[in-house]
C-alpha positions as CSV (number, residue, x, y, z in Angstrom):
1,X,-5.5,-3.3,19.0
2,X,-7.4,-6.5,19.6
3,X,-4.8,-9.0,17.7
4,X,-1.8,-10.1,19.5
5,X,1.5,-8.2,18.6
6,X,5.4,-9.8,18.5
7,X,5.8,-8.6,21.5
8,X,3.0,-10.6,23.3
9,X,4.6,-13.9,21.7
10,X,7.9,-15.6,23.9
11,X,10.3,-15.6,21.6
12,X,13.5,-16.6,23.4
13,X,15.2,-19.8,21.6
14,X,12.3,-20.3,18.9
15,X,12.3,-21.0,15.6
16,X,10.1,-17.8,14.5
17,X,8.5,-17.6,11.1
18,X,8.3,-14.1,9.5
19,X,6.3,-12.7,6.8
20,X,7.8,-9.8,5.4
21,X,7.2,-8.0,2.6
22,X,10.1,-7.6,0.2
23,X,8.2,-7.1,-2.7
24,X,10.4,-5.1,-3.9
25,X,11.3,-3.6,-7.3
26,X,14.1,-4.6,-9.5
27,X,15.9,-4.0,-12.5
28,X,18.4,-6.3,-14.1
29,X,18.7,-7.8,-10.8
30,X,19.4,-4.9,-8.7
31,X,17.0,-3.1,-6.2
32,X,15.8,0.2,-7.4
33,X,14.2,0.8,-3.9
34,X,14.8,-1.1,-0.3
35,X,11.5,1.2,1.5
36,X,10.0,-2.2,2.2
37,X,13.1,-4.0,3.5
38,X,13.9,-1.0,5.9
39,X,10.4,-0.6,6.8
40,X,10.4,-4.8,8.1
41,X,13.7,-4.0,10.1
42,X,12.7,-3.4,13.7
43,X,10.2,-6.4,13.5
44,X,13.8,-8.5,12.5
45,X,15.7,-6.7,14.9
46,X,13.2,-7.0,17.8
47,X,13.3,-10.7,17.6
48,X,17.4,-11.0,17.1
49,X,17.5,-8.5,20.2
50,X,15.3,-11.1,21.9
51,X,17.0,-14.3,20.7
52,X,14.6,-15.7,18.3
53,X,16.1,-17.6,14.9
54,X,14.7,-15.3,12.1
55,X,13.3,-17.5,9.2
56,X,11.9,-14.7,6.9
57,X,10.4,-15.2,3.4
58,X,8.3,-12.8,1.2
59,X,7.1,-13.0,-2.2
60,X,8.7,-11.1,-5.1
61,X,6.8,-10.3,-8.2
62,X,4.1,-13.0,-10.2
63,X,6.2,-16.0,-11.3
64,X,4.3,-17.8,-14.2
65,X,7.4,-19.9,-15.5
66,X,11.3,-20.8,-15.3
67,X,12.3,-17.8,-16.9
68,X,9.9,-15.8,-14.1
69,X,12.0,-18.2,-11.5
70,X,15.5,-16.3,-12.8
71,X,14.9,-13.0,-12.8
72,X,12.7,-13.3,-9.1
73,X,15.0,-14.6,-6.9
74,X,15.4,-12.9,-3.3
75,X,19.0,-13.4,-3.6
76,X,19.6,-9.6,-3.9
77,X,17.4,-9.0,-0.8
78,X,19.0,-11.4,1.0
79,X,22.4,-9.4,-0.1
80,X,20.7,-6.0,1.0
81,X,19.1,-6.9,4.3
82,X,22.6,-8.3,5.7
83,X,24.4,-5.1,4.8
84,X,21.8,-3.0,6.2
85,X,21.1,-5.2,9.7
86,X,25.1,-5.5,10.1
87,X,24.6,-8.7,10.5
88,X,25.3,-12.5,8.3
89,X,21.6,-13.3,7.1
90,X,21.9,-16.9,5.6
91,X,19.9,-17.1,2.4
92,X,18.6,-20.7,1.0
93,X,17.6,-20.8,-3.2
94,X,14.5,-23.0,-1.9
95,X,10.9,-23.0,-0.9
96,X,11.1,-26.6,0.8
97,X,13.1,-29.9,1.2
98,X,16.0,-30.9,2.9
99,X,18.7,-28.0,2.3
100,X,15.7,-25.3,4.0
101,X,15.2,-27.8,7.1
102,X,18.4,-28.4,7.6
103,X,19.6,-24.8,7.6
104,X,16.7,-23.4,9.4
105,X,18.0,-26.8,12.4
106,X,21.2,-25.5,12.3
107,X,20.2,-21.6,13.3
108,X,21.2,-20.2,16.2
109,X,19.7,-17.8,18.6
110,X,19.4,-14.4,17.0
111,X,20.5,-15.8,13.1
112,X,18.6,-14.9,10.3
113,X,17.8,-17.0,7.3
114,X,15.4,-16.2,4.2
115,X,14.2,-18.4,2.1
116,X,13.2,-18.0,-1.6
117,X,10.5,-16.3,-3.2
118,X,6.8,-18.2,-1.7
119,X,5.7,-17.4,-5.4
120,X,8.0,-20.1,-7.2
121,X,5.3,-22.3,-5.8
122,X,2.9,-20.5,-8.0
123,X,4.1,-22.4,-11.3
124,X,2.9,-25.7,-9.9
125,X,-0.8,-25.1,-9.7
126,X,-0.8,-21.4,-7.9
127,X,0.2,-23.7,-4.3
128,X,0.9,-20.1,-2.6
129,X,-1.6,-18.3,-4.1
130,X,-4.6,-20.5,-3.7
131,X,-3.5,-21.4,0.1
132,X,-2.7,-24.7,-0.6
133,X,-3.3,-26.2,3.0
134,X,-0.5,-29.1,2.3
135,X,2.0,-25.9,1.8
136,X,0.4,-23.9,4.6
137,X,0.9,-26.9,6.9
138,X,4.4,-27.6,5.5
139,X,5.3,-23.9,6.3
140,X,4.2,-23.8,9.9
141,X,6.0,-26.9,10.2
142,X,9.4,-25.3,10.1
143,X,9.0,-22.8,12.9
144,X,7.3,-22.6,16.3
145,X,5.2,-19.2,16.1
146,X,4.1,-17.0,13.2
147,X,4.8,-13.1,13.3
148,X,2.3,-11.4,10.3
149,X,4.8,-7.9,8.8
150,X,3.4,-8.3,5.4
151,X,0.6,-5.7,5.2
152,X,1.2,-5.3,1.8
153,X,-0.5,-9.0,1.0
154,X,-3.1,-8.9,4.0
155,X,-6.3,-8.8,1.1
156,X,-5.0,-11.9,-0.2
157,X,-5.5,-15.5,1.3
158,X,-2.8,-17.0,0.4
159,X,-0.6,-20.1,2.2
160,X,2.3,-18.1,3.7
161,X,0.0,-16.0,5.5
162,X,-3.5,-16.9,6.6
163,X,-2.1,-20.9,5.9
164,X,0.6,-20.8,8.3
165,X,-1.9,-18.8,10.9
166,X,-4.4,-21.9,10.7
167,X,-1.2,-24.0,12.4
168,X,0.5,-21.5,14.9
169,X,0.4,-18.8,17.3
170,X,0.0,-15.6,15.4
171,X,1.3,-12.1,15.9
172,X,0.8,-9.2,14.0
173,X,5.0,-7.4,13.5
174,X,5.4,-3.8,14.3
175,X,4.6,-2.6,10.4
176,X,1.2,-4.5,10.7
177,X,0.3,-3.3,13.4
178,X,1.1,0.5,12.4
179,X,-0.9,-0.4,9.6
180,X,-4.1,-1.6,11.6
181,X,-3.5,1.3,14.2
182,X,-3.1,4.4,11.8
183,X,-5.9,2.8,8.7
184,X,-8.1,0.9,10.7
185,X,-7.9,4.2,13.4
186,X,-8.5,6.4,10.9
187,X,-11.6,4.9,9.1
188,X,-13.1,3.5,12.6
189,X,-12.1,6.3,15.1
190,X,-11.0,9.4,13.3
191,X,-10.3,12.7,15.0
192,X,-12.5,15.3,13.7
193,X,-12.8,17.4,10.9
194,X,-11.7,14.2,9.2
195,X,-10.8,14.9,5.3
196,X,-9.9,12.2,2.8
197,X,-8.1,13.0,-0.8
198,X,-8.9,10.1,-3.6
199,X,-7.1,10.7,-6.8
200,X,-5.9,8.2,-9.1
201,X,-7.0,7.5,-13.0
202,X,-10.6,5.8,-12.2
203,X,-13.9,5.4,-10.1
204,X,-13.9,1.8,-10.6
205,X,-10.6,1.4,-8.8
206,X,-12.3,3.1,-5.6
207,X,-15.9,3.0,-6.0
208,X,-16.0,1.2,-2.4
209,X,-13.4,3.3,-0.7
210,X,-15.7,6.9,-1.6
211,X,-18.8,5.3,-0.6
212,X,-17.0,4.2,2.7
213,X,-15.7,7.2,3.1
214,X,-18.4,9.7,2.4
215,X,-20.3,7.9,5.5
216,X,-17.1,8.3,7.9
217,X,-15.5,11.5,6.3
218,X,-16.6,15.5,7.2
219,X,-15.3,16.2,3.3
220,X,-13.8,14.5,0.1
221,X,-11.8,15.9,-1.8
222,X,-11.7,14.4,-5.5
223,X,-8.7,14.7,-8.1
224,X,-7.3,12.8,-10.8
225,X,-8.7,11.2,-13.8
226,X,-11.5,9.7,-12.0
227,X,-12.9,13.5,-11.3
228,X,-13.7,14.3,-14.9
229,X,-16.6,11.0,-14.4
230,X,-17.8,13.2,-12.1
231,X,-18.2,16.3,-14.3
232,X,-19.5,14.3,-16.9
233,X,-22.5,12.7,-14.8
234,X,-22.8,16.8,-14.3
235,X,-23.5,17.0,-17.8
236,X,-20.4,19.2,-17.8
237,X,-17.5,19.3,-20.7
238,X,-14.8,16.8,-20.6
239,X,-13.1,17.1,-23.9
240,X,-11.1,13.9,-24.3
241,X,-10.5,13.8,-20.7
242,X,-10.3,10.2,-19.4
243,X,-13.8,9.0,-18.6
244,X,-15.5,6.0,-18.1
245,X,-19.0,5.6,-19.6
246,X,-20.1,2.8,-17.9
247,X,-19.5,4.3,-14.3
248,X,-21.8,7.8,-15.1
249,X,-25.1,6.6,-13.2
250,X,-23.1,5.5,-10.6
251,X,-21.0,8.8,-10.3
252,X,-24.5,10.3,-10.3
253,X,-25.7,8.3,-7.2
254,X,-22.5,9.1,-5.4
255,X,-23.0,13.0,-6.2
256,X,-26.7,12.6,-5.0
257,X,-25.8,11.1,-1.8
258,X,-22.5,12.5,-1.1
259,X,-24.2,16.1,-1.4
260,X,-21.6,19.1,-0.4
261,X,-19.0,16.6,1.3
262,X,-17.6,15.8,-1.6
263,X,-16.0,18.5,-3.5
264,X,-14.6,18.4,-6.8
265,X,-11.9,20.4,-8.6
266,X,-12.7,24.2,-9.6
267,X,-10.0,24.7,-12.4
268,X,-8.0,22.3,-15.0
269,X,-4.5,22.2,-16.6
270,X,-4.9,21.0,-20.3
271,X,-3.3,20.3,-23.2
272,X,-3.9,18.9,-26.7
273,X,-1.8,15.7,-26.2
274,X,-0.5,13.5,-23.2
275,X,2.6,14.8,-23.5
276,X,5.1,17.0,-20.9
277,X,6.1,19.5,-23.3
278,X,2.5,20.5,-24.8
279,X,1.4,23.6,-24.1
280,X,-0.3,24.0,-21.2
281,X,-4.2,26.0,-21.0
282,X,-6.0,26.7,-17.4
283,X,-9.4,26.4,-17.5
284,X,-12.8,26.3,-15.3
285,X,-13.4,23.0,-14.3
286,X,-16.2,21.0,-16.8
287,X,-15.6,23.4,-19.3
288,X,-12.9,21.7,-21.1
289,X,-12.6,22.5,-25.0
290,X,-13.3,19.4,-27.3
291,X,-9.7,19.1,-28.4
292,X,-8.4,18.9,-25.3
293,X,-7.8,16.7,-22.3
294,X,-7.8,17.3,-18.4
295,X,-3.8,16.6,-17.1
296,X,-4.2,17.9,-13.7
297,X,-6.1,20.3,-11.3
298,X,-5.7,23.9,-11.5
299,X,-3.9,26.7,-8.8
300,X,-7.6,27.4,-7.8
301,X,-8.2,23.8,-6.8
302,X,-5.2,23.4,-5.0
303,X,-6.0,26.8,-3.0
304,X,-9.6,25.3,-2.4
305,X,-8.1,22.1,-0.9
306,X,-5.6,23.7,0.7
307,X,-8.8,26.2,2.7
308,X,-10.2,22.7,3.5
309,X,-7.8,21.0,5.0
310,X,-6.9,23.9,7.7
311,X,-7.9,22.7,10.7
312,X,-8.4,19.4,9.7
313,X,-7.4,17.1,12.4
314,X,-7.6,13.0,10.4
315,X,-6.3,13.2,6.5
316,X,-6.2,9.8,4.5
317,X,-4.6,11.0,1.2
318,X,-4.7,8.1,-2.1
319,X,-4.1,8.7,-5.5
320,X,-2.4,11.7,-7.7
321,X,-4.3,14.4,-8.6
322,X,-3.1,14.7,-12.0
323,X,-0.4,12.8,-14.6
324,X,2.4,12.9,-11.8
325,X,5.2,11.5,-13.7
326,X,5.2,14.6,-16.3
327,X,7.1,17.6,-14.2
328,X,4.4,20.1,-15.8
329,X,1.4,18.1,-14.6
330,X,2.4,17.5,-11.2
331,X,1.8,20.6,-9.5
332,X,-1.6,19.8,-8.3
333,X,0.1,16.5,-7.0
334,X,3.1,18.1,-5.1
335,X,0.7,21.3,-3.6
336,X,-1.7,19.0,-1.8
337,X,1.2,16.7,-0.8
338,X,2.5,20.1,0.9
339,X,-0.4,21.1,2.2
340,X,-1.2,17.9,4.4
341,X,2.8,17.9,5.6
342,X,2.7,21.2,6.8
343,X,-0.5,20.5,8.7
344,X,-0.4,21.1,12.5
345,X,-1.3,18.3,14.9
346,X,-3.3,16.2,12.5
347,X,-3.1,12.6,12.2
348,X,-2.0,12.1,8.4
349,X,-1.8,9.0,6.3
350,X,-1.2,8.1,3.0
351,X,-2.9,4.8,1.6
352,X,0.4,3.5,-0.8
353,X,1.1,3.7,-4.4
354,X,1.6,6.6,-6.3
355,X,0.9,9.2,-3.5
356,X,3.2,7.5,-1.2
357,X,6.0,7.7,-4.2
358,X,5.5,11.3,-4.8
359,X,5.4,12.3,-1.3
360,X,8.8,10.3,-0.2
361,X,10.0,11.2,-3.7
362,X,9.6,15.2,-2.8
363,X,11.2,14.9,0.1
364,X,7.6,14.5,2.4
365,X,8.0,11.6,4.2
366,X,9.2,12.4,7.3
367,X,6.2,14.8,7.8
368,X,3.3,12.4,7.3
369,X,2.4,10.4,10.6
370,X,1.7,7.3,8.3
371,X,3.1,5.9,4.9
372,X,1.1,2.7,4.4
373,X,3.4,0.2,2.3
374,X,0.3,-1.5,0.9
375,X,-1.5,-0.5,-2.1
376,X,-4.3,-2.7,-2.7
377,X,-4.7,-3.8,1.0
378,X,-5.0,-0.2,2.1
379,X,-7.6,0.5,-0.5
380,X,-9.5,-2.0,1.0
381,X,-8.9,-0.9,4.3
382,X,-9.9,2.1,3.6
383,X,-13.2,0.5,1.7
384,X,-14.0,-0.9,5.6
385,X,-13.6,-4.6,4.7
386,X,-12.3,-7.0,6.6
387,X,-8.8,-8.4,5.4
388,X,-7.7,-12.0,5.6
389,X,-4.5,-11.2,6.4
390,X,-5.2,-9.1,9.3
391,X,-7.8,-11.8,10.4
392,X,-5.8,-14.7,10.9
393,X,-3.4,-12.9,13.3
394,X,-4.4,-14.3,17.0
395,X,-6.5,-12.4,19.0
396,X,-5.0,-10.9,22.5
């Protein structure tokens, strides 16, 4: 890659600030699930290994008041990261002032601090959010070089990433640079056949990454809510299928230009109501009864994309196929999740969100070359623009 990476930066005896992304979710003030803490942990180790004092700091959630402030803390990361680095990781309740500077002075080589959540400058005019140059200065203030691991919030501009880069020498961490390698690789420089998998509830969330993608892909596979758009600008039956109105023409281009790379389900599961225990009908795709709504593809679709994908050498996968989180409809979901893991020397990614959850969920992780940890940033990755996150990281 053409940015610079931690390991190009000398990080013996400095102060080096870290991005990470411990965004991570919580309930009553315990962590549900550390992926994005573990994922950060060679980046953190790297630079104890190498001497470096760590001064991490992430956002956590939106924080729009006091009450926000309570419940958002990084506290329990802070709690989670030292058991699972083995190490003291020395955690300071503020964003800036005296107690951070002095704590971060007092580090020694191959300590690790965090700070609190960036976001807790939100409540005072959105400082983080709005890059705030007096914050972005502030922050590069407290360190001597900047290492970017926070892929997750590389589509936003905000102060405690593309700030910070306006002040320091920038490196991209190991997980951002996975991130560029495997999502930038796979739009920019795929090995061929190269078959992407969009599912999800709507076009409108990815109307940019299937026009991208139908110029770079050899097929497109098409599940999910957002599929029954497409039958509909068919002139097809949807029932009461989800379906947006307003996106029909559009679908319609898309079909016109995409031609026979993009391929849409064959069959249906379902039911009279969104519910797991309705009773469940198979039918022929675009011929679904007035009463009833689409739930997930069918055994024949999942056959069909399963006959597509042999061979296929590049799969970007993002976005169910069908209602995932009821057991009954998320068979379409689990049989392409299967068929890309058992896929035989293909470079295979999965762009975040809910097909990331399902696949580490089932047990798939390990057999997927790449699990991005962003959702929005690698949709718009995947859409081919440019992120500012990514950006702002130093070239080589």
């Amino acid at each position: 890659m053409a940015k610079k990476v931690v390991t190009d930066l000398q990080v013996s005896g400095k102060k080096v600030l870290v991005r990470v992304d411990f965004n991570v979710p919580l309930k009553d003030g315990v962590i549900t699930d550390d992926n994005r803490i573990v994922q950060a942990l060679p980046t953190i180790k790297y630079l104890i290994e190498n001497n470096a004092k760590v001064i991490l700091f992430s956002h956590l959630g939106k924080v729009k008041s006091e009450d926000d402030k309570a419940k958002l803390s990084l506290r329990p990361v802070a709690e989670r990261l030292q058991e699972l680095l083995g190490q003291e990781v020395t955690f300071v309740p503020e964003t800036r002032g005296e107690a951070l500077e002095t704590a971060i002075n007092n580090l020694e080589d191959g300590q690790v601090l965090l700070f609190e959540n960036t976001r807790f400058e939100d409540i005072d005019g959105k400082k983080e959010s709005k890059n705030n140059p007096e914050l972005g200065a502030y922050w590069a203030g407290l360190g001597d070089v900047f290492v970017n691991d926070a892929f997750g919030t590389a589509h936003r501009s905000h102060a405690s990433n593309v700030g910070i880069a306006s002040h320091l020498d920038t490196a991209a961490g190991f997980l951002m640079e996975k991130e560029i390698k495997f999502i930038g690789g796979a739009v920019d420089e795929p090995k061929r056949p190269f078959v992407a998998i969009l599912g999800g509830a709507k076009v409108s969330d990815k109307i940019g990454v299937i026009e991208n993608l139908i110029d770079k892909a050899d097929k497109v596979l098409i599940g999910g809510g957002m599929a029954y758009t497409f039958f509909k600008a068919q002139g097809k039956e949807v029932g009461m299928s989800l379906l947006e109105e307003d996106r029909l023409e559009l679908a319609k281009s898309i079909l016109e230009k995409a031609g026979d790379k993009l391929v849409l389900p064959v069959d249906n599961k379902v039911a009279k109501e969104f519910s797991n225990d309705a009773e469940i009908t198979i039918v022929e795709a675009g011929k679904i009864p007035a009463d009833q709504e689409g739930l997930d593809v069918g055994p024949a679709t999942v056959e069909l994309f399963e006959n597509i994908l042999q061979g296929a050498k590049t799969v970007v996968w993002n976005g169910p196929m069908g209602v995932f989180e009821l057991p009954n409809f998320a068979k379409g979901t689990i049989g392409v999740c299967e068929a890309i893991a058992n896929l035989d020397d293909a470079t295979t990614i999965i762009g975040g969100g809910d097909s990331a959850a399902a696949a580490i969920s089932l047990g798939y992780a390990d057999k997927f070359t790449h699990i991005s940890t962003g959702g929005g940033a690698s949709l718009e990755y995947l859409e081919g623009k440019e992120l500012p996150g990514v950006a702002a990281i130093s070239d080589k």
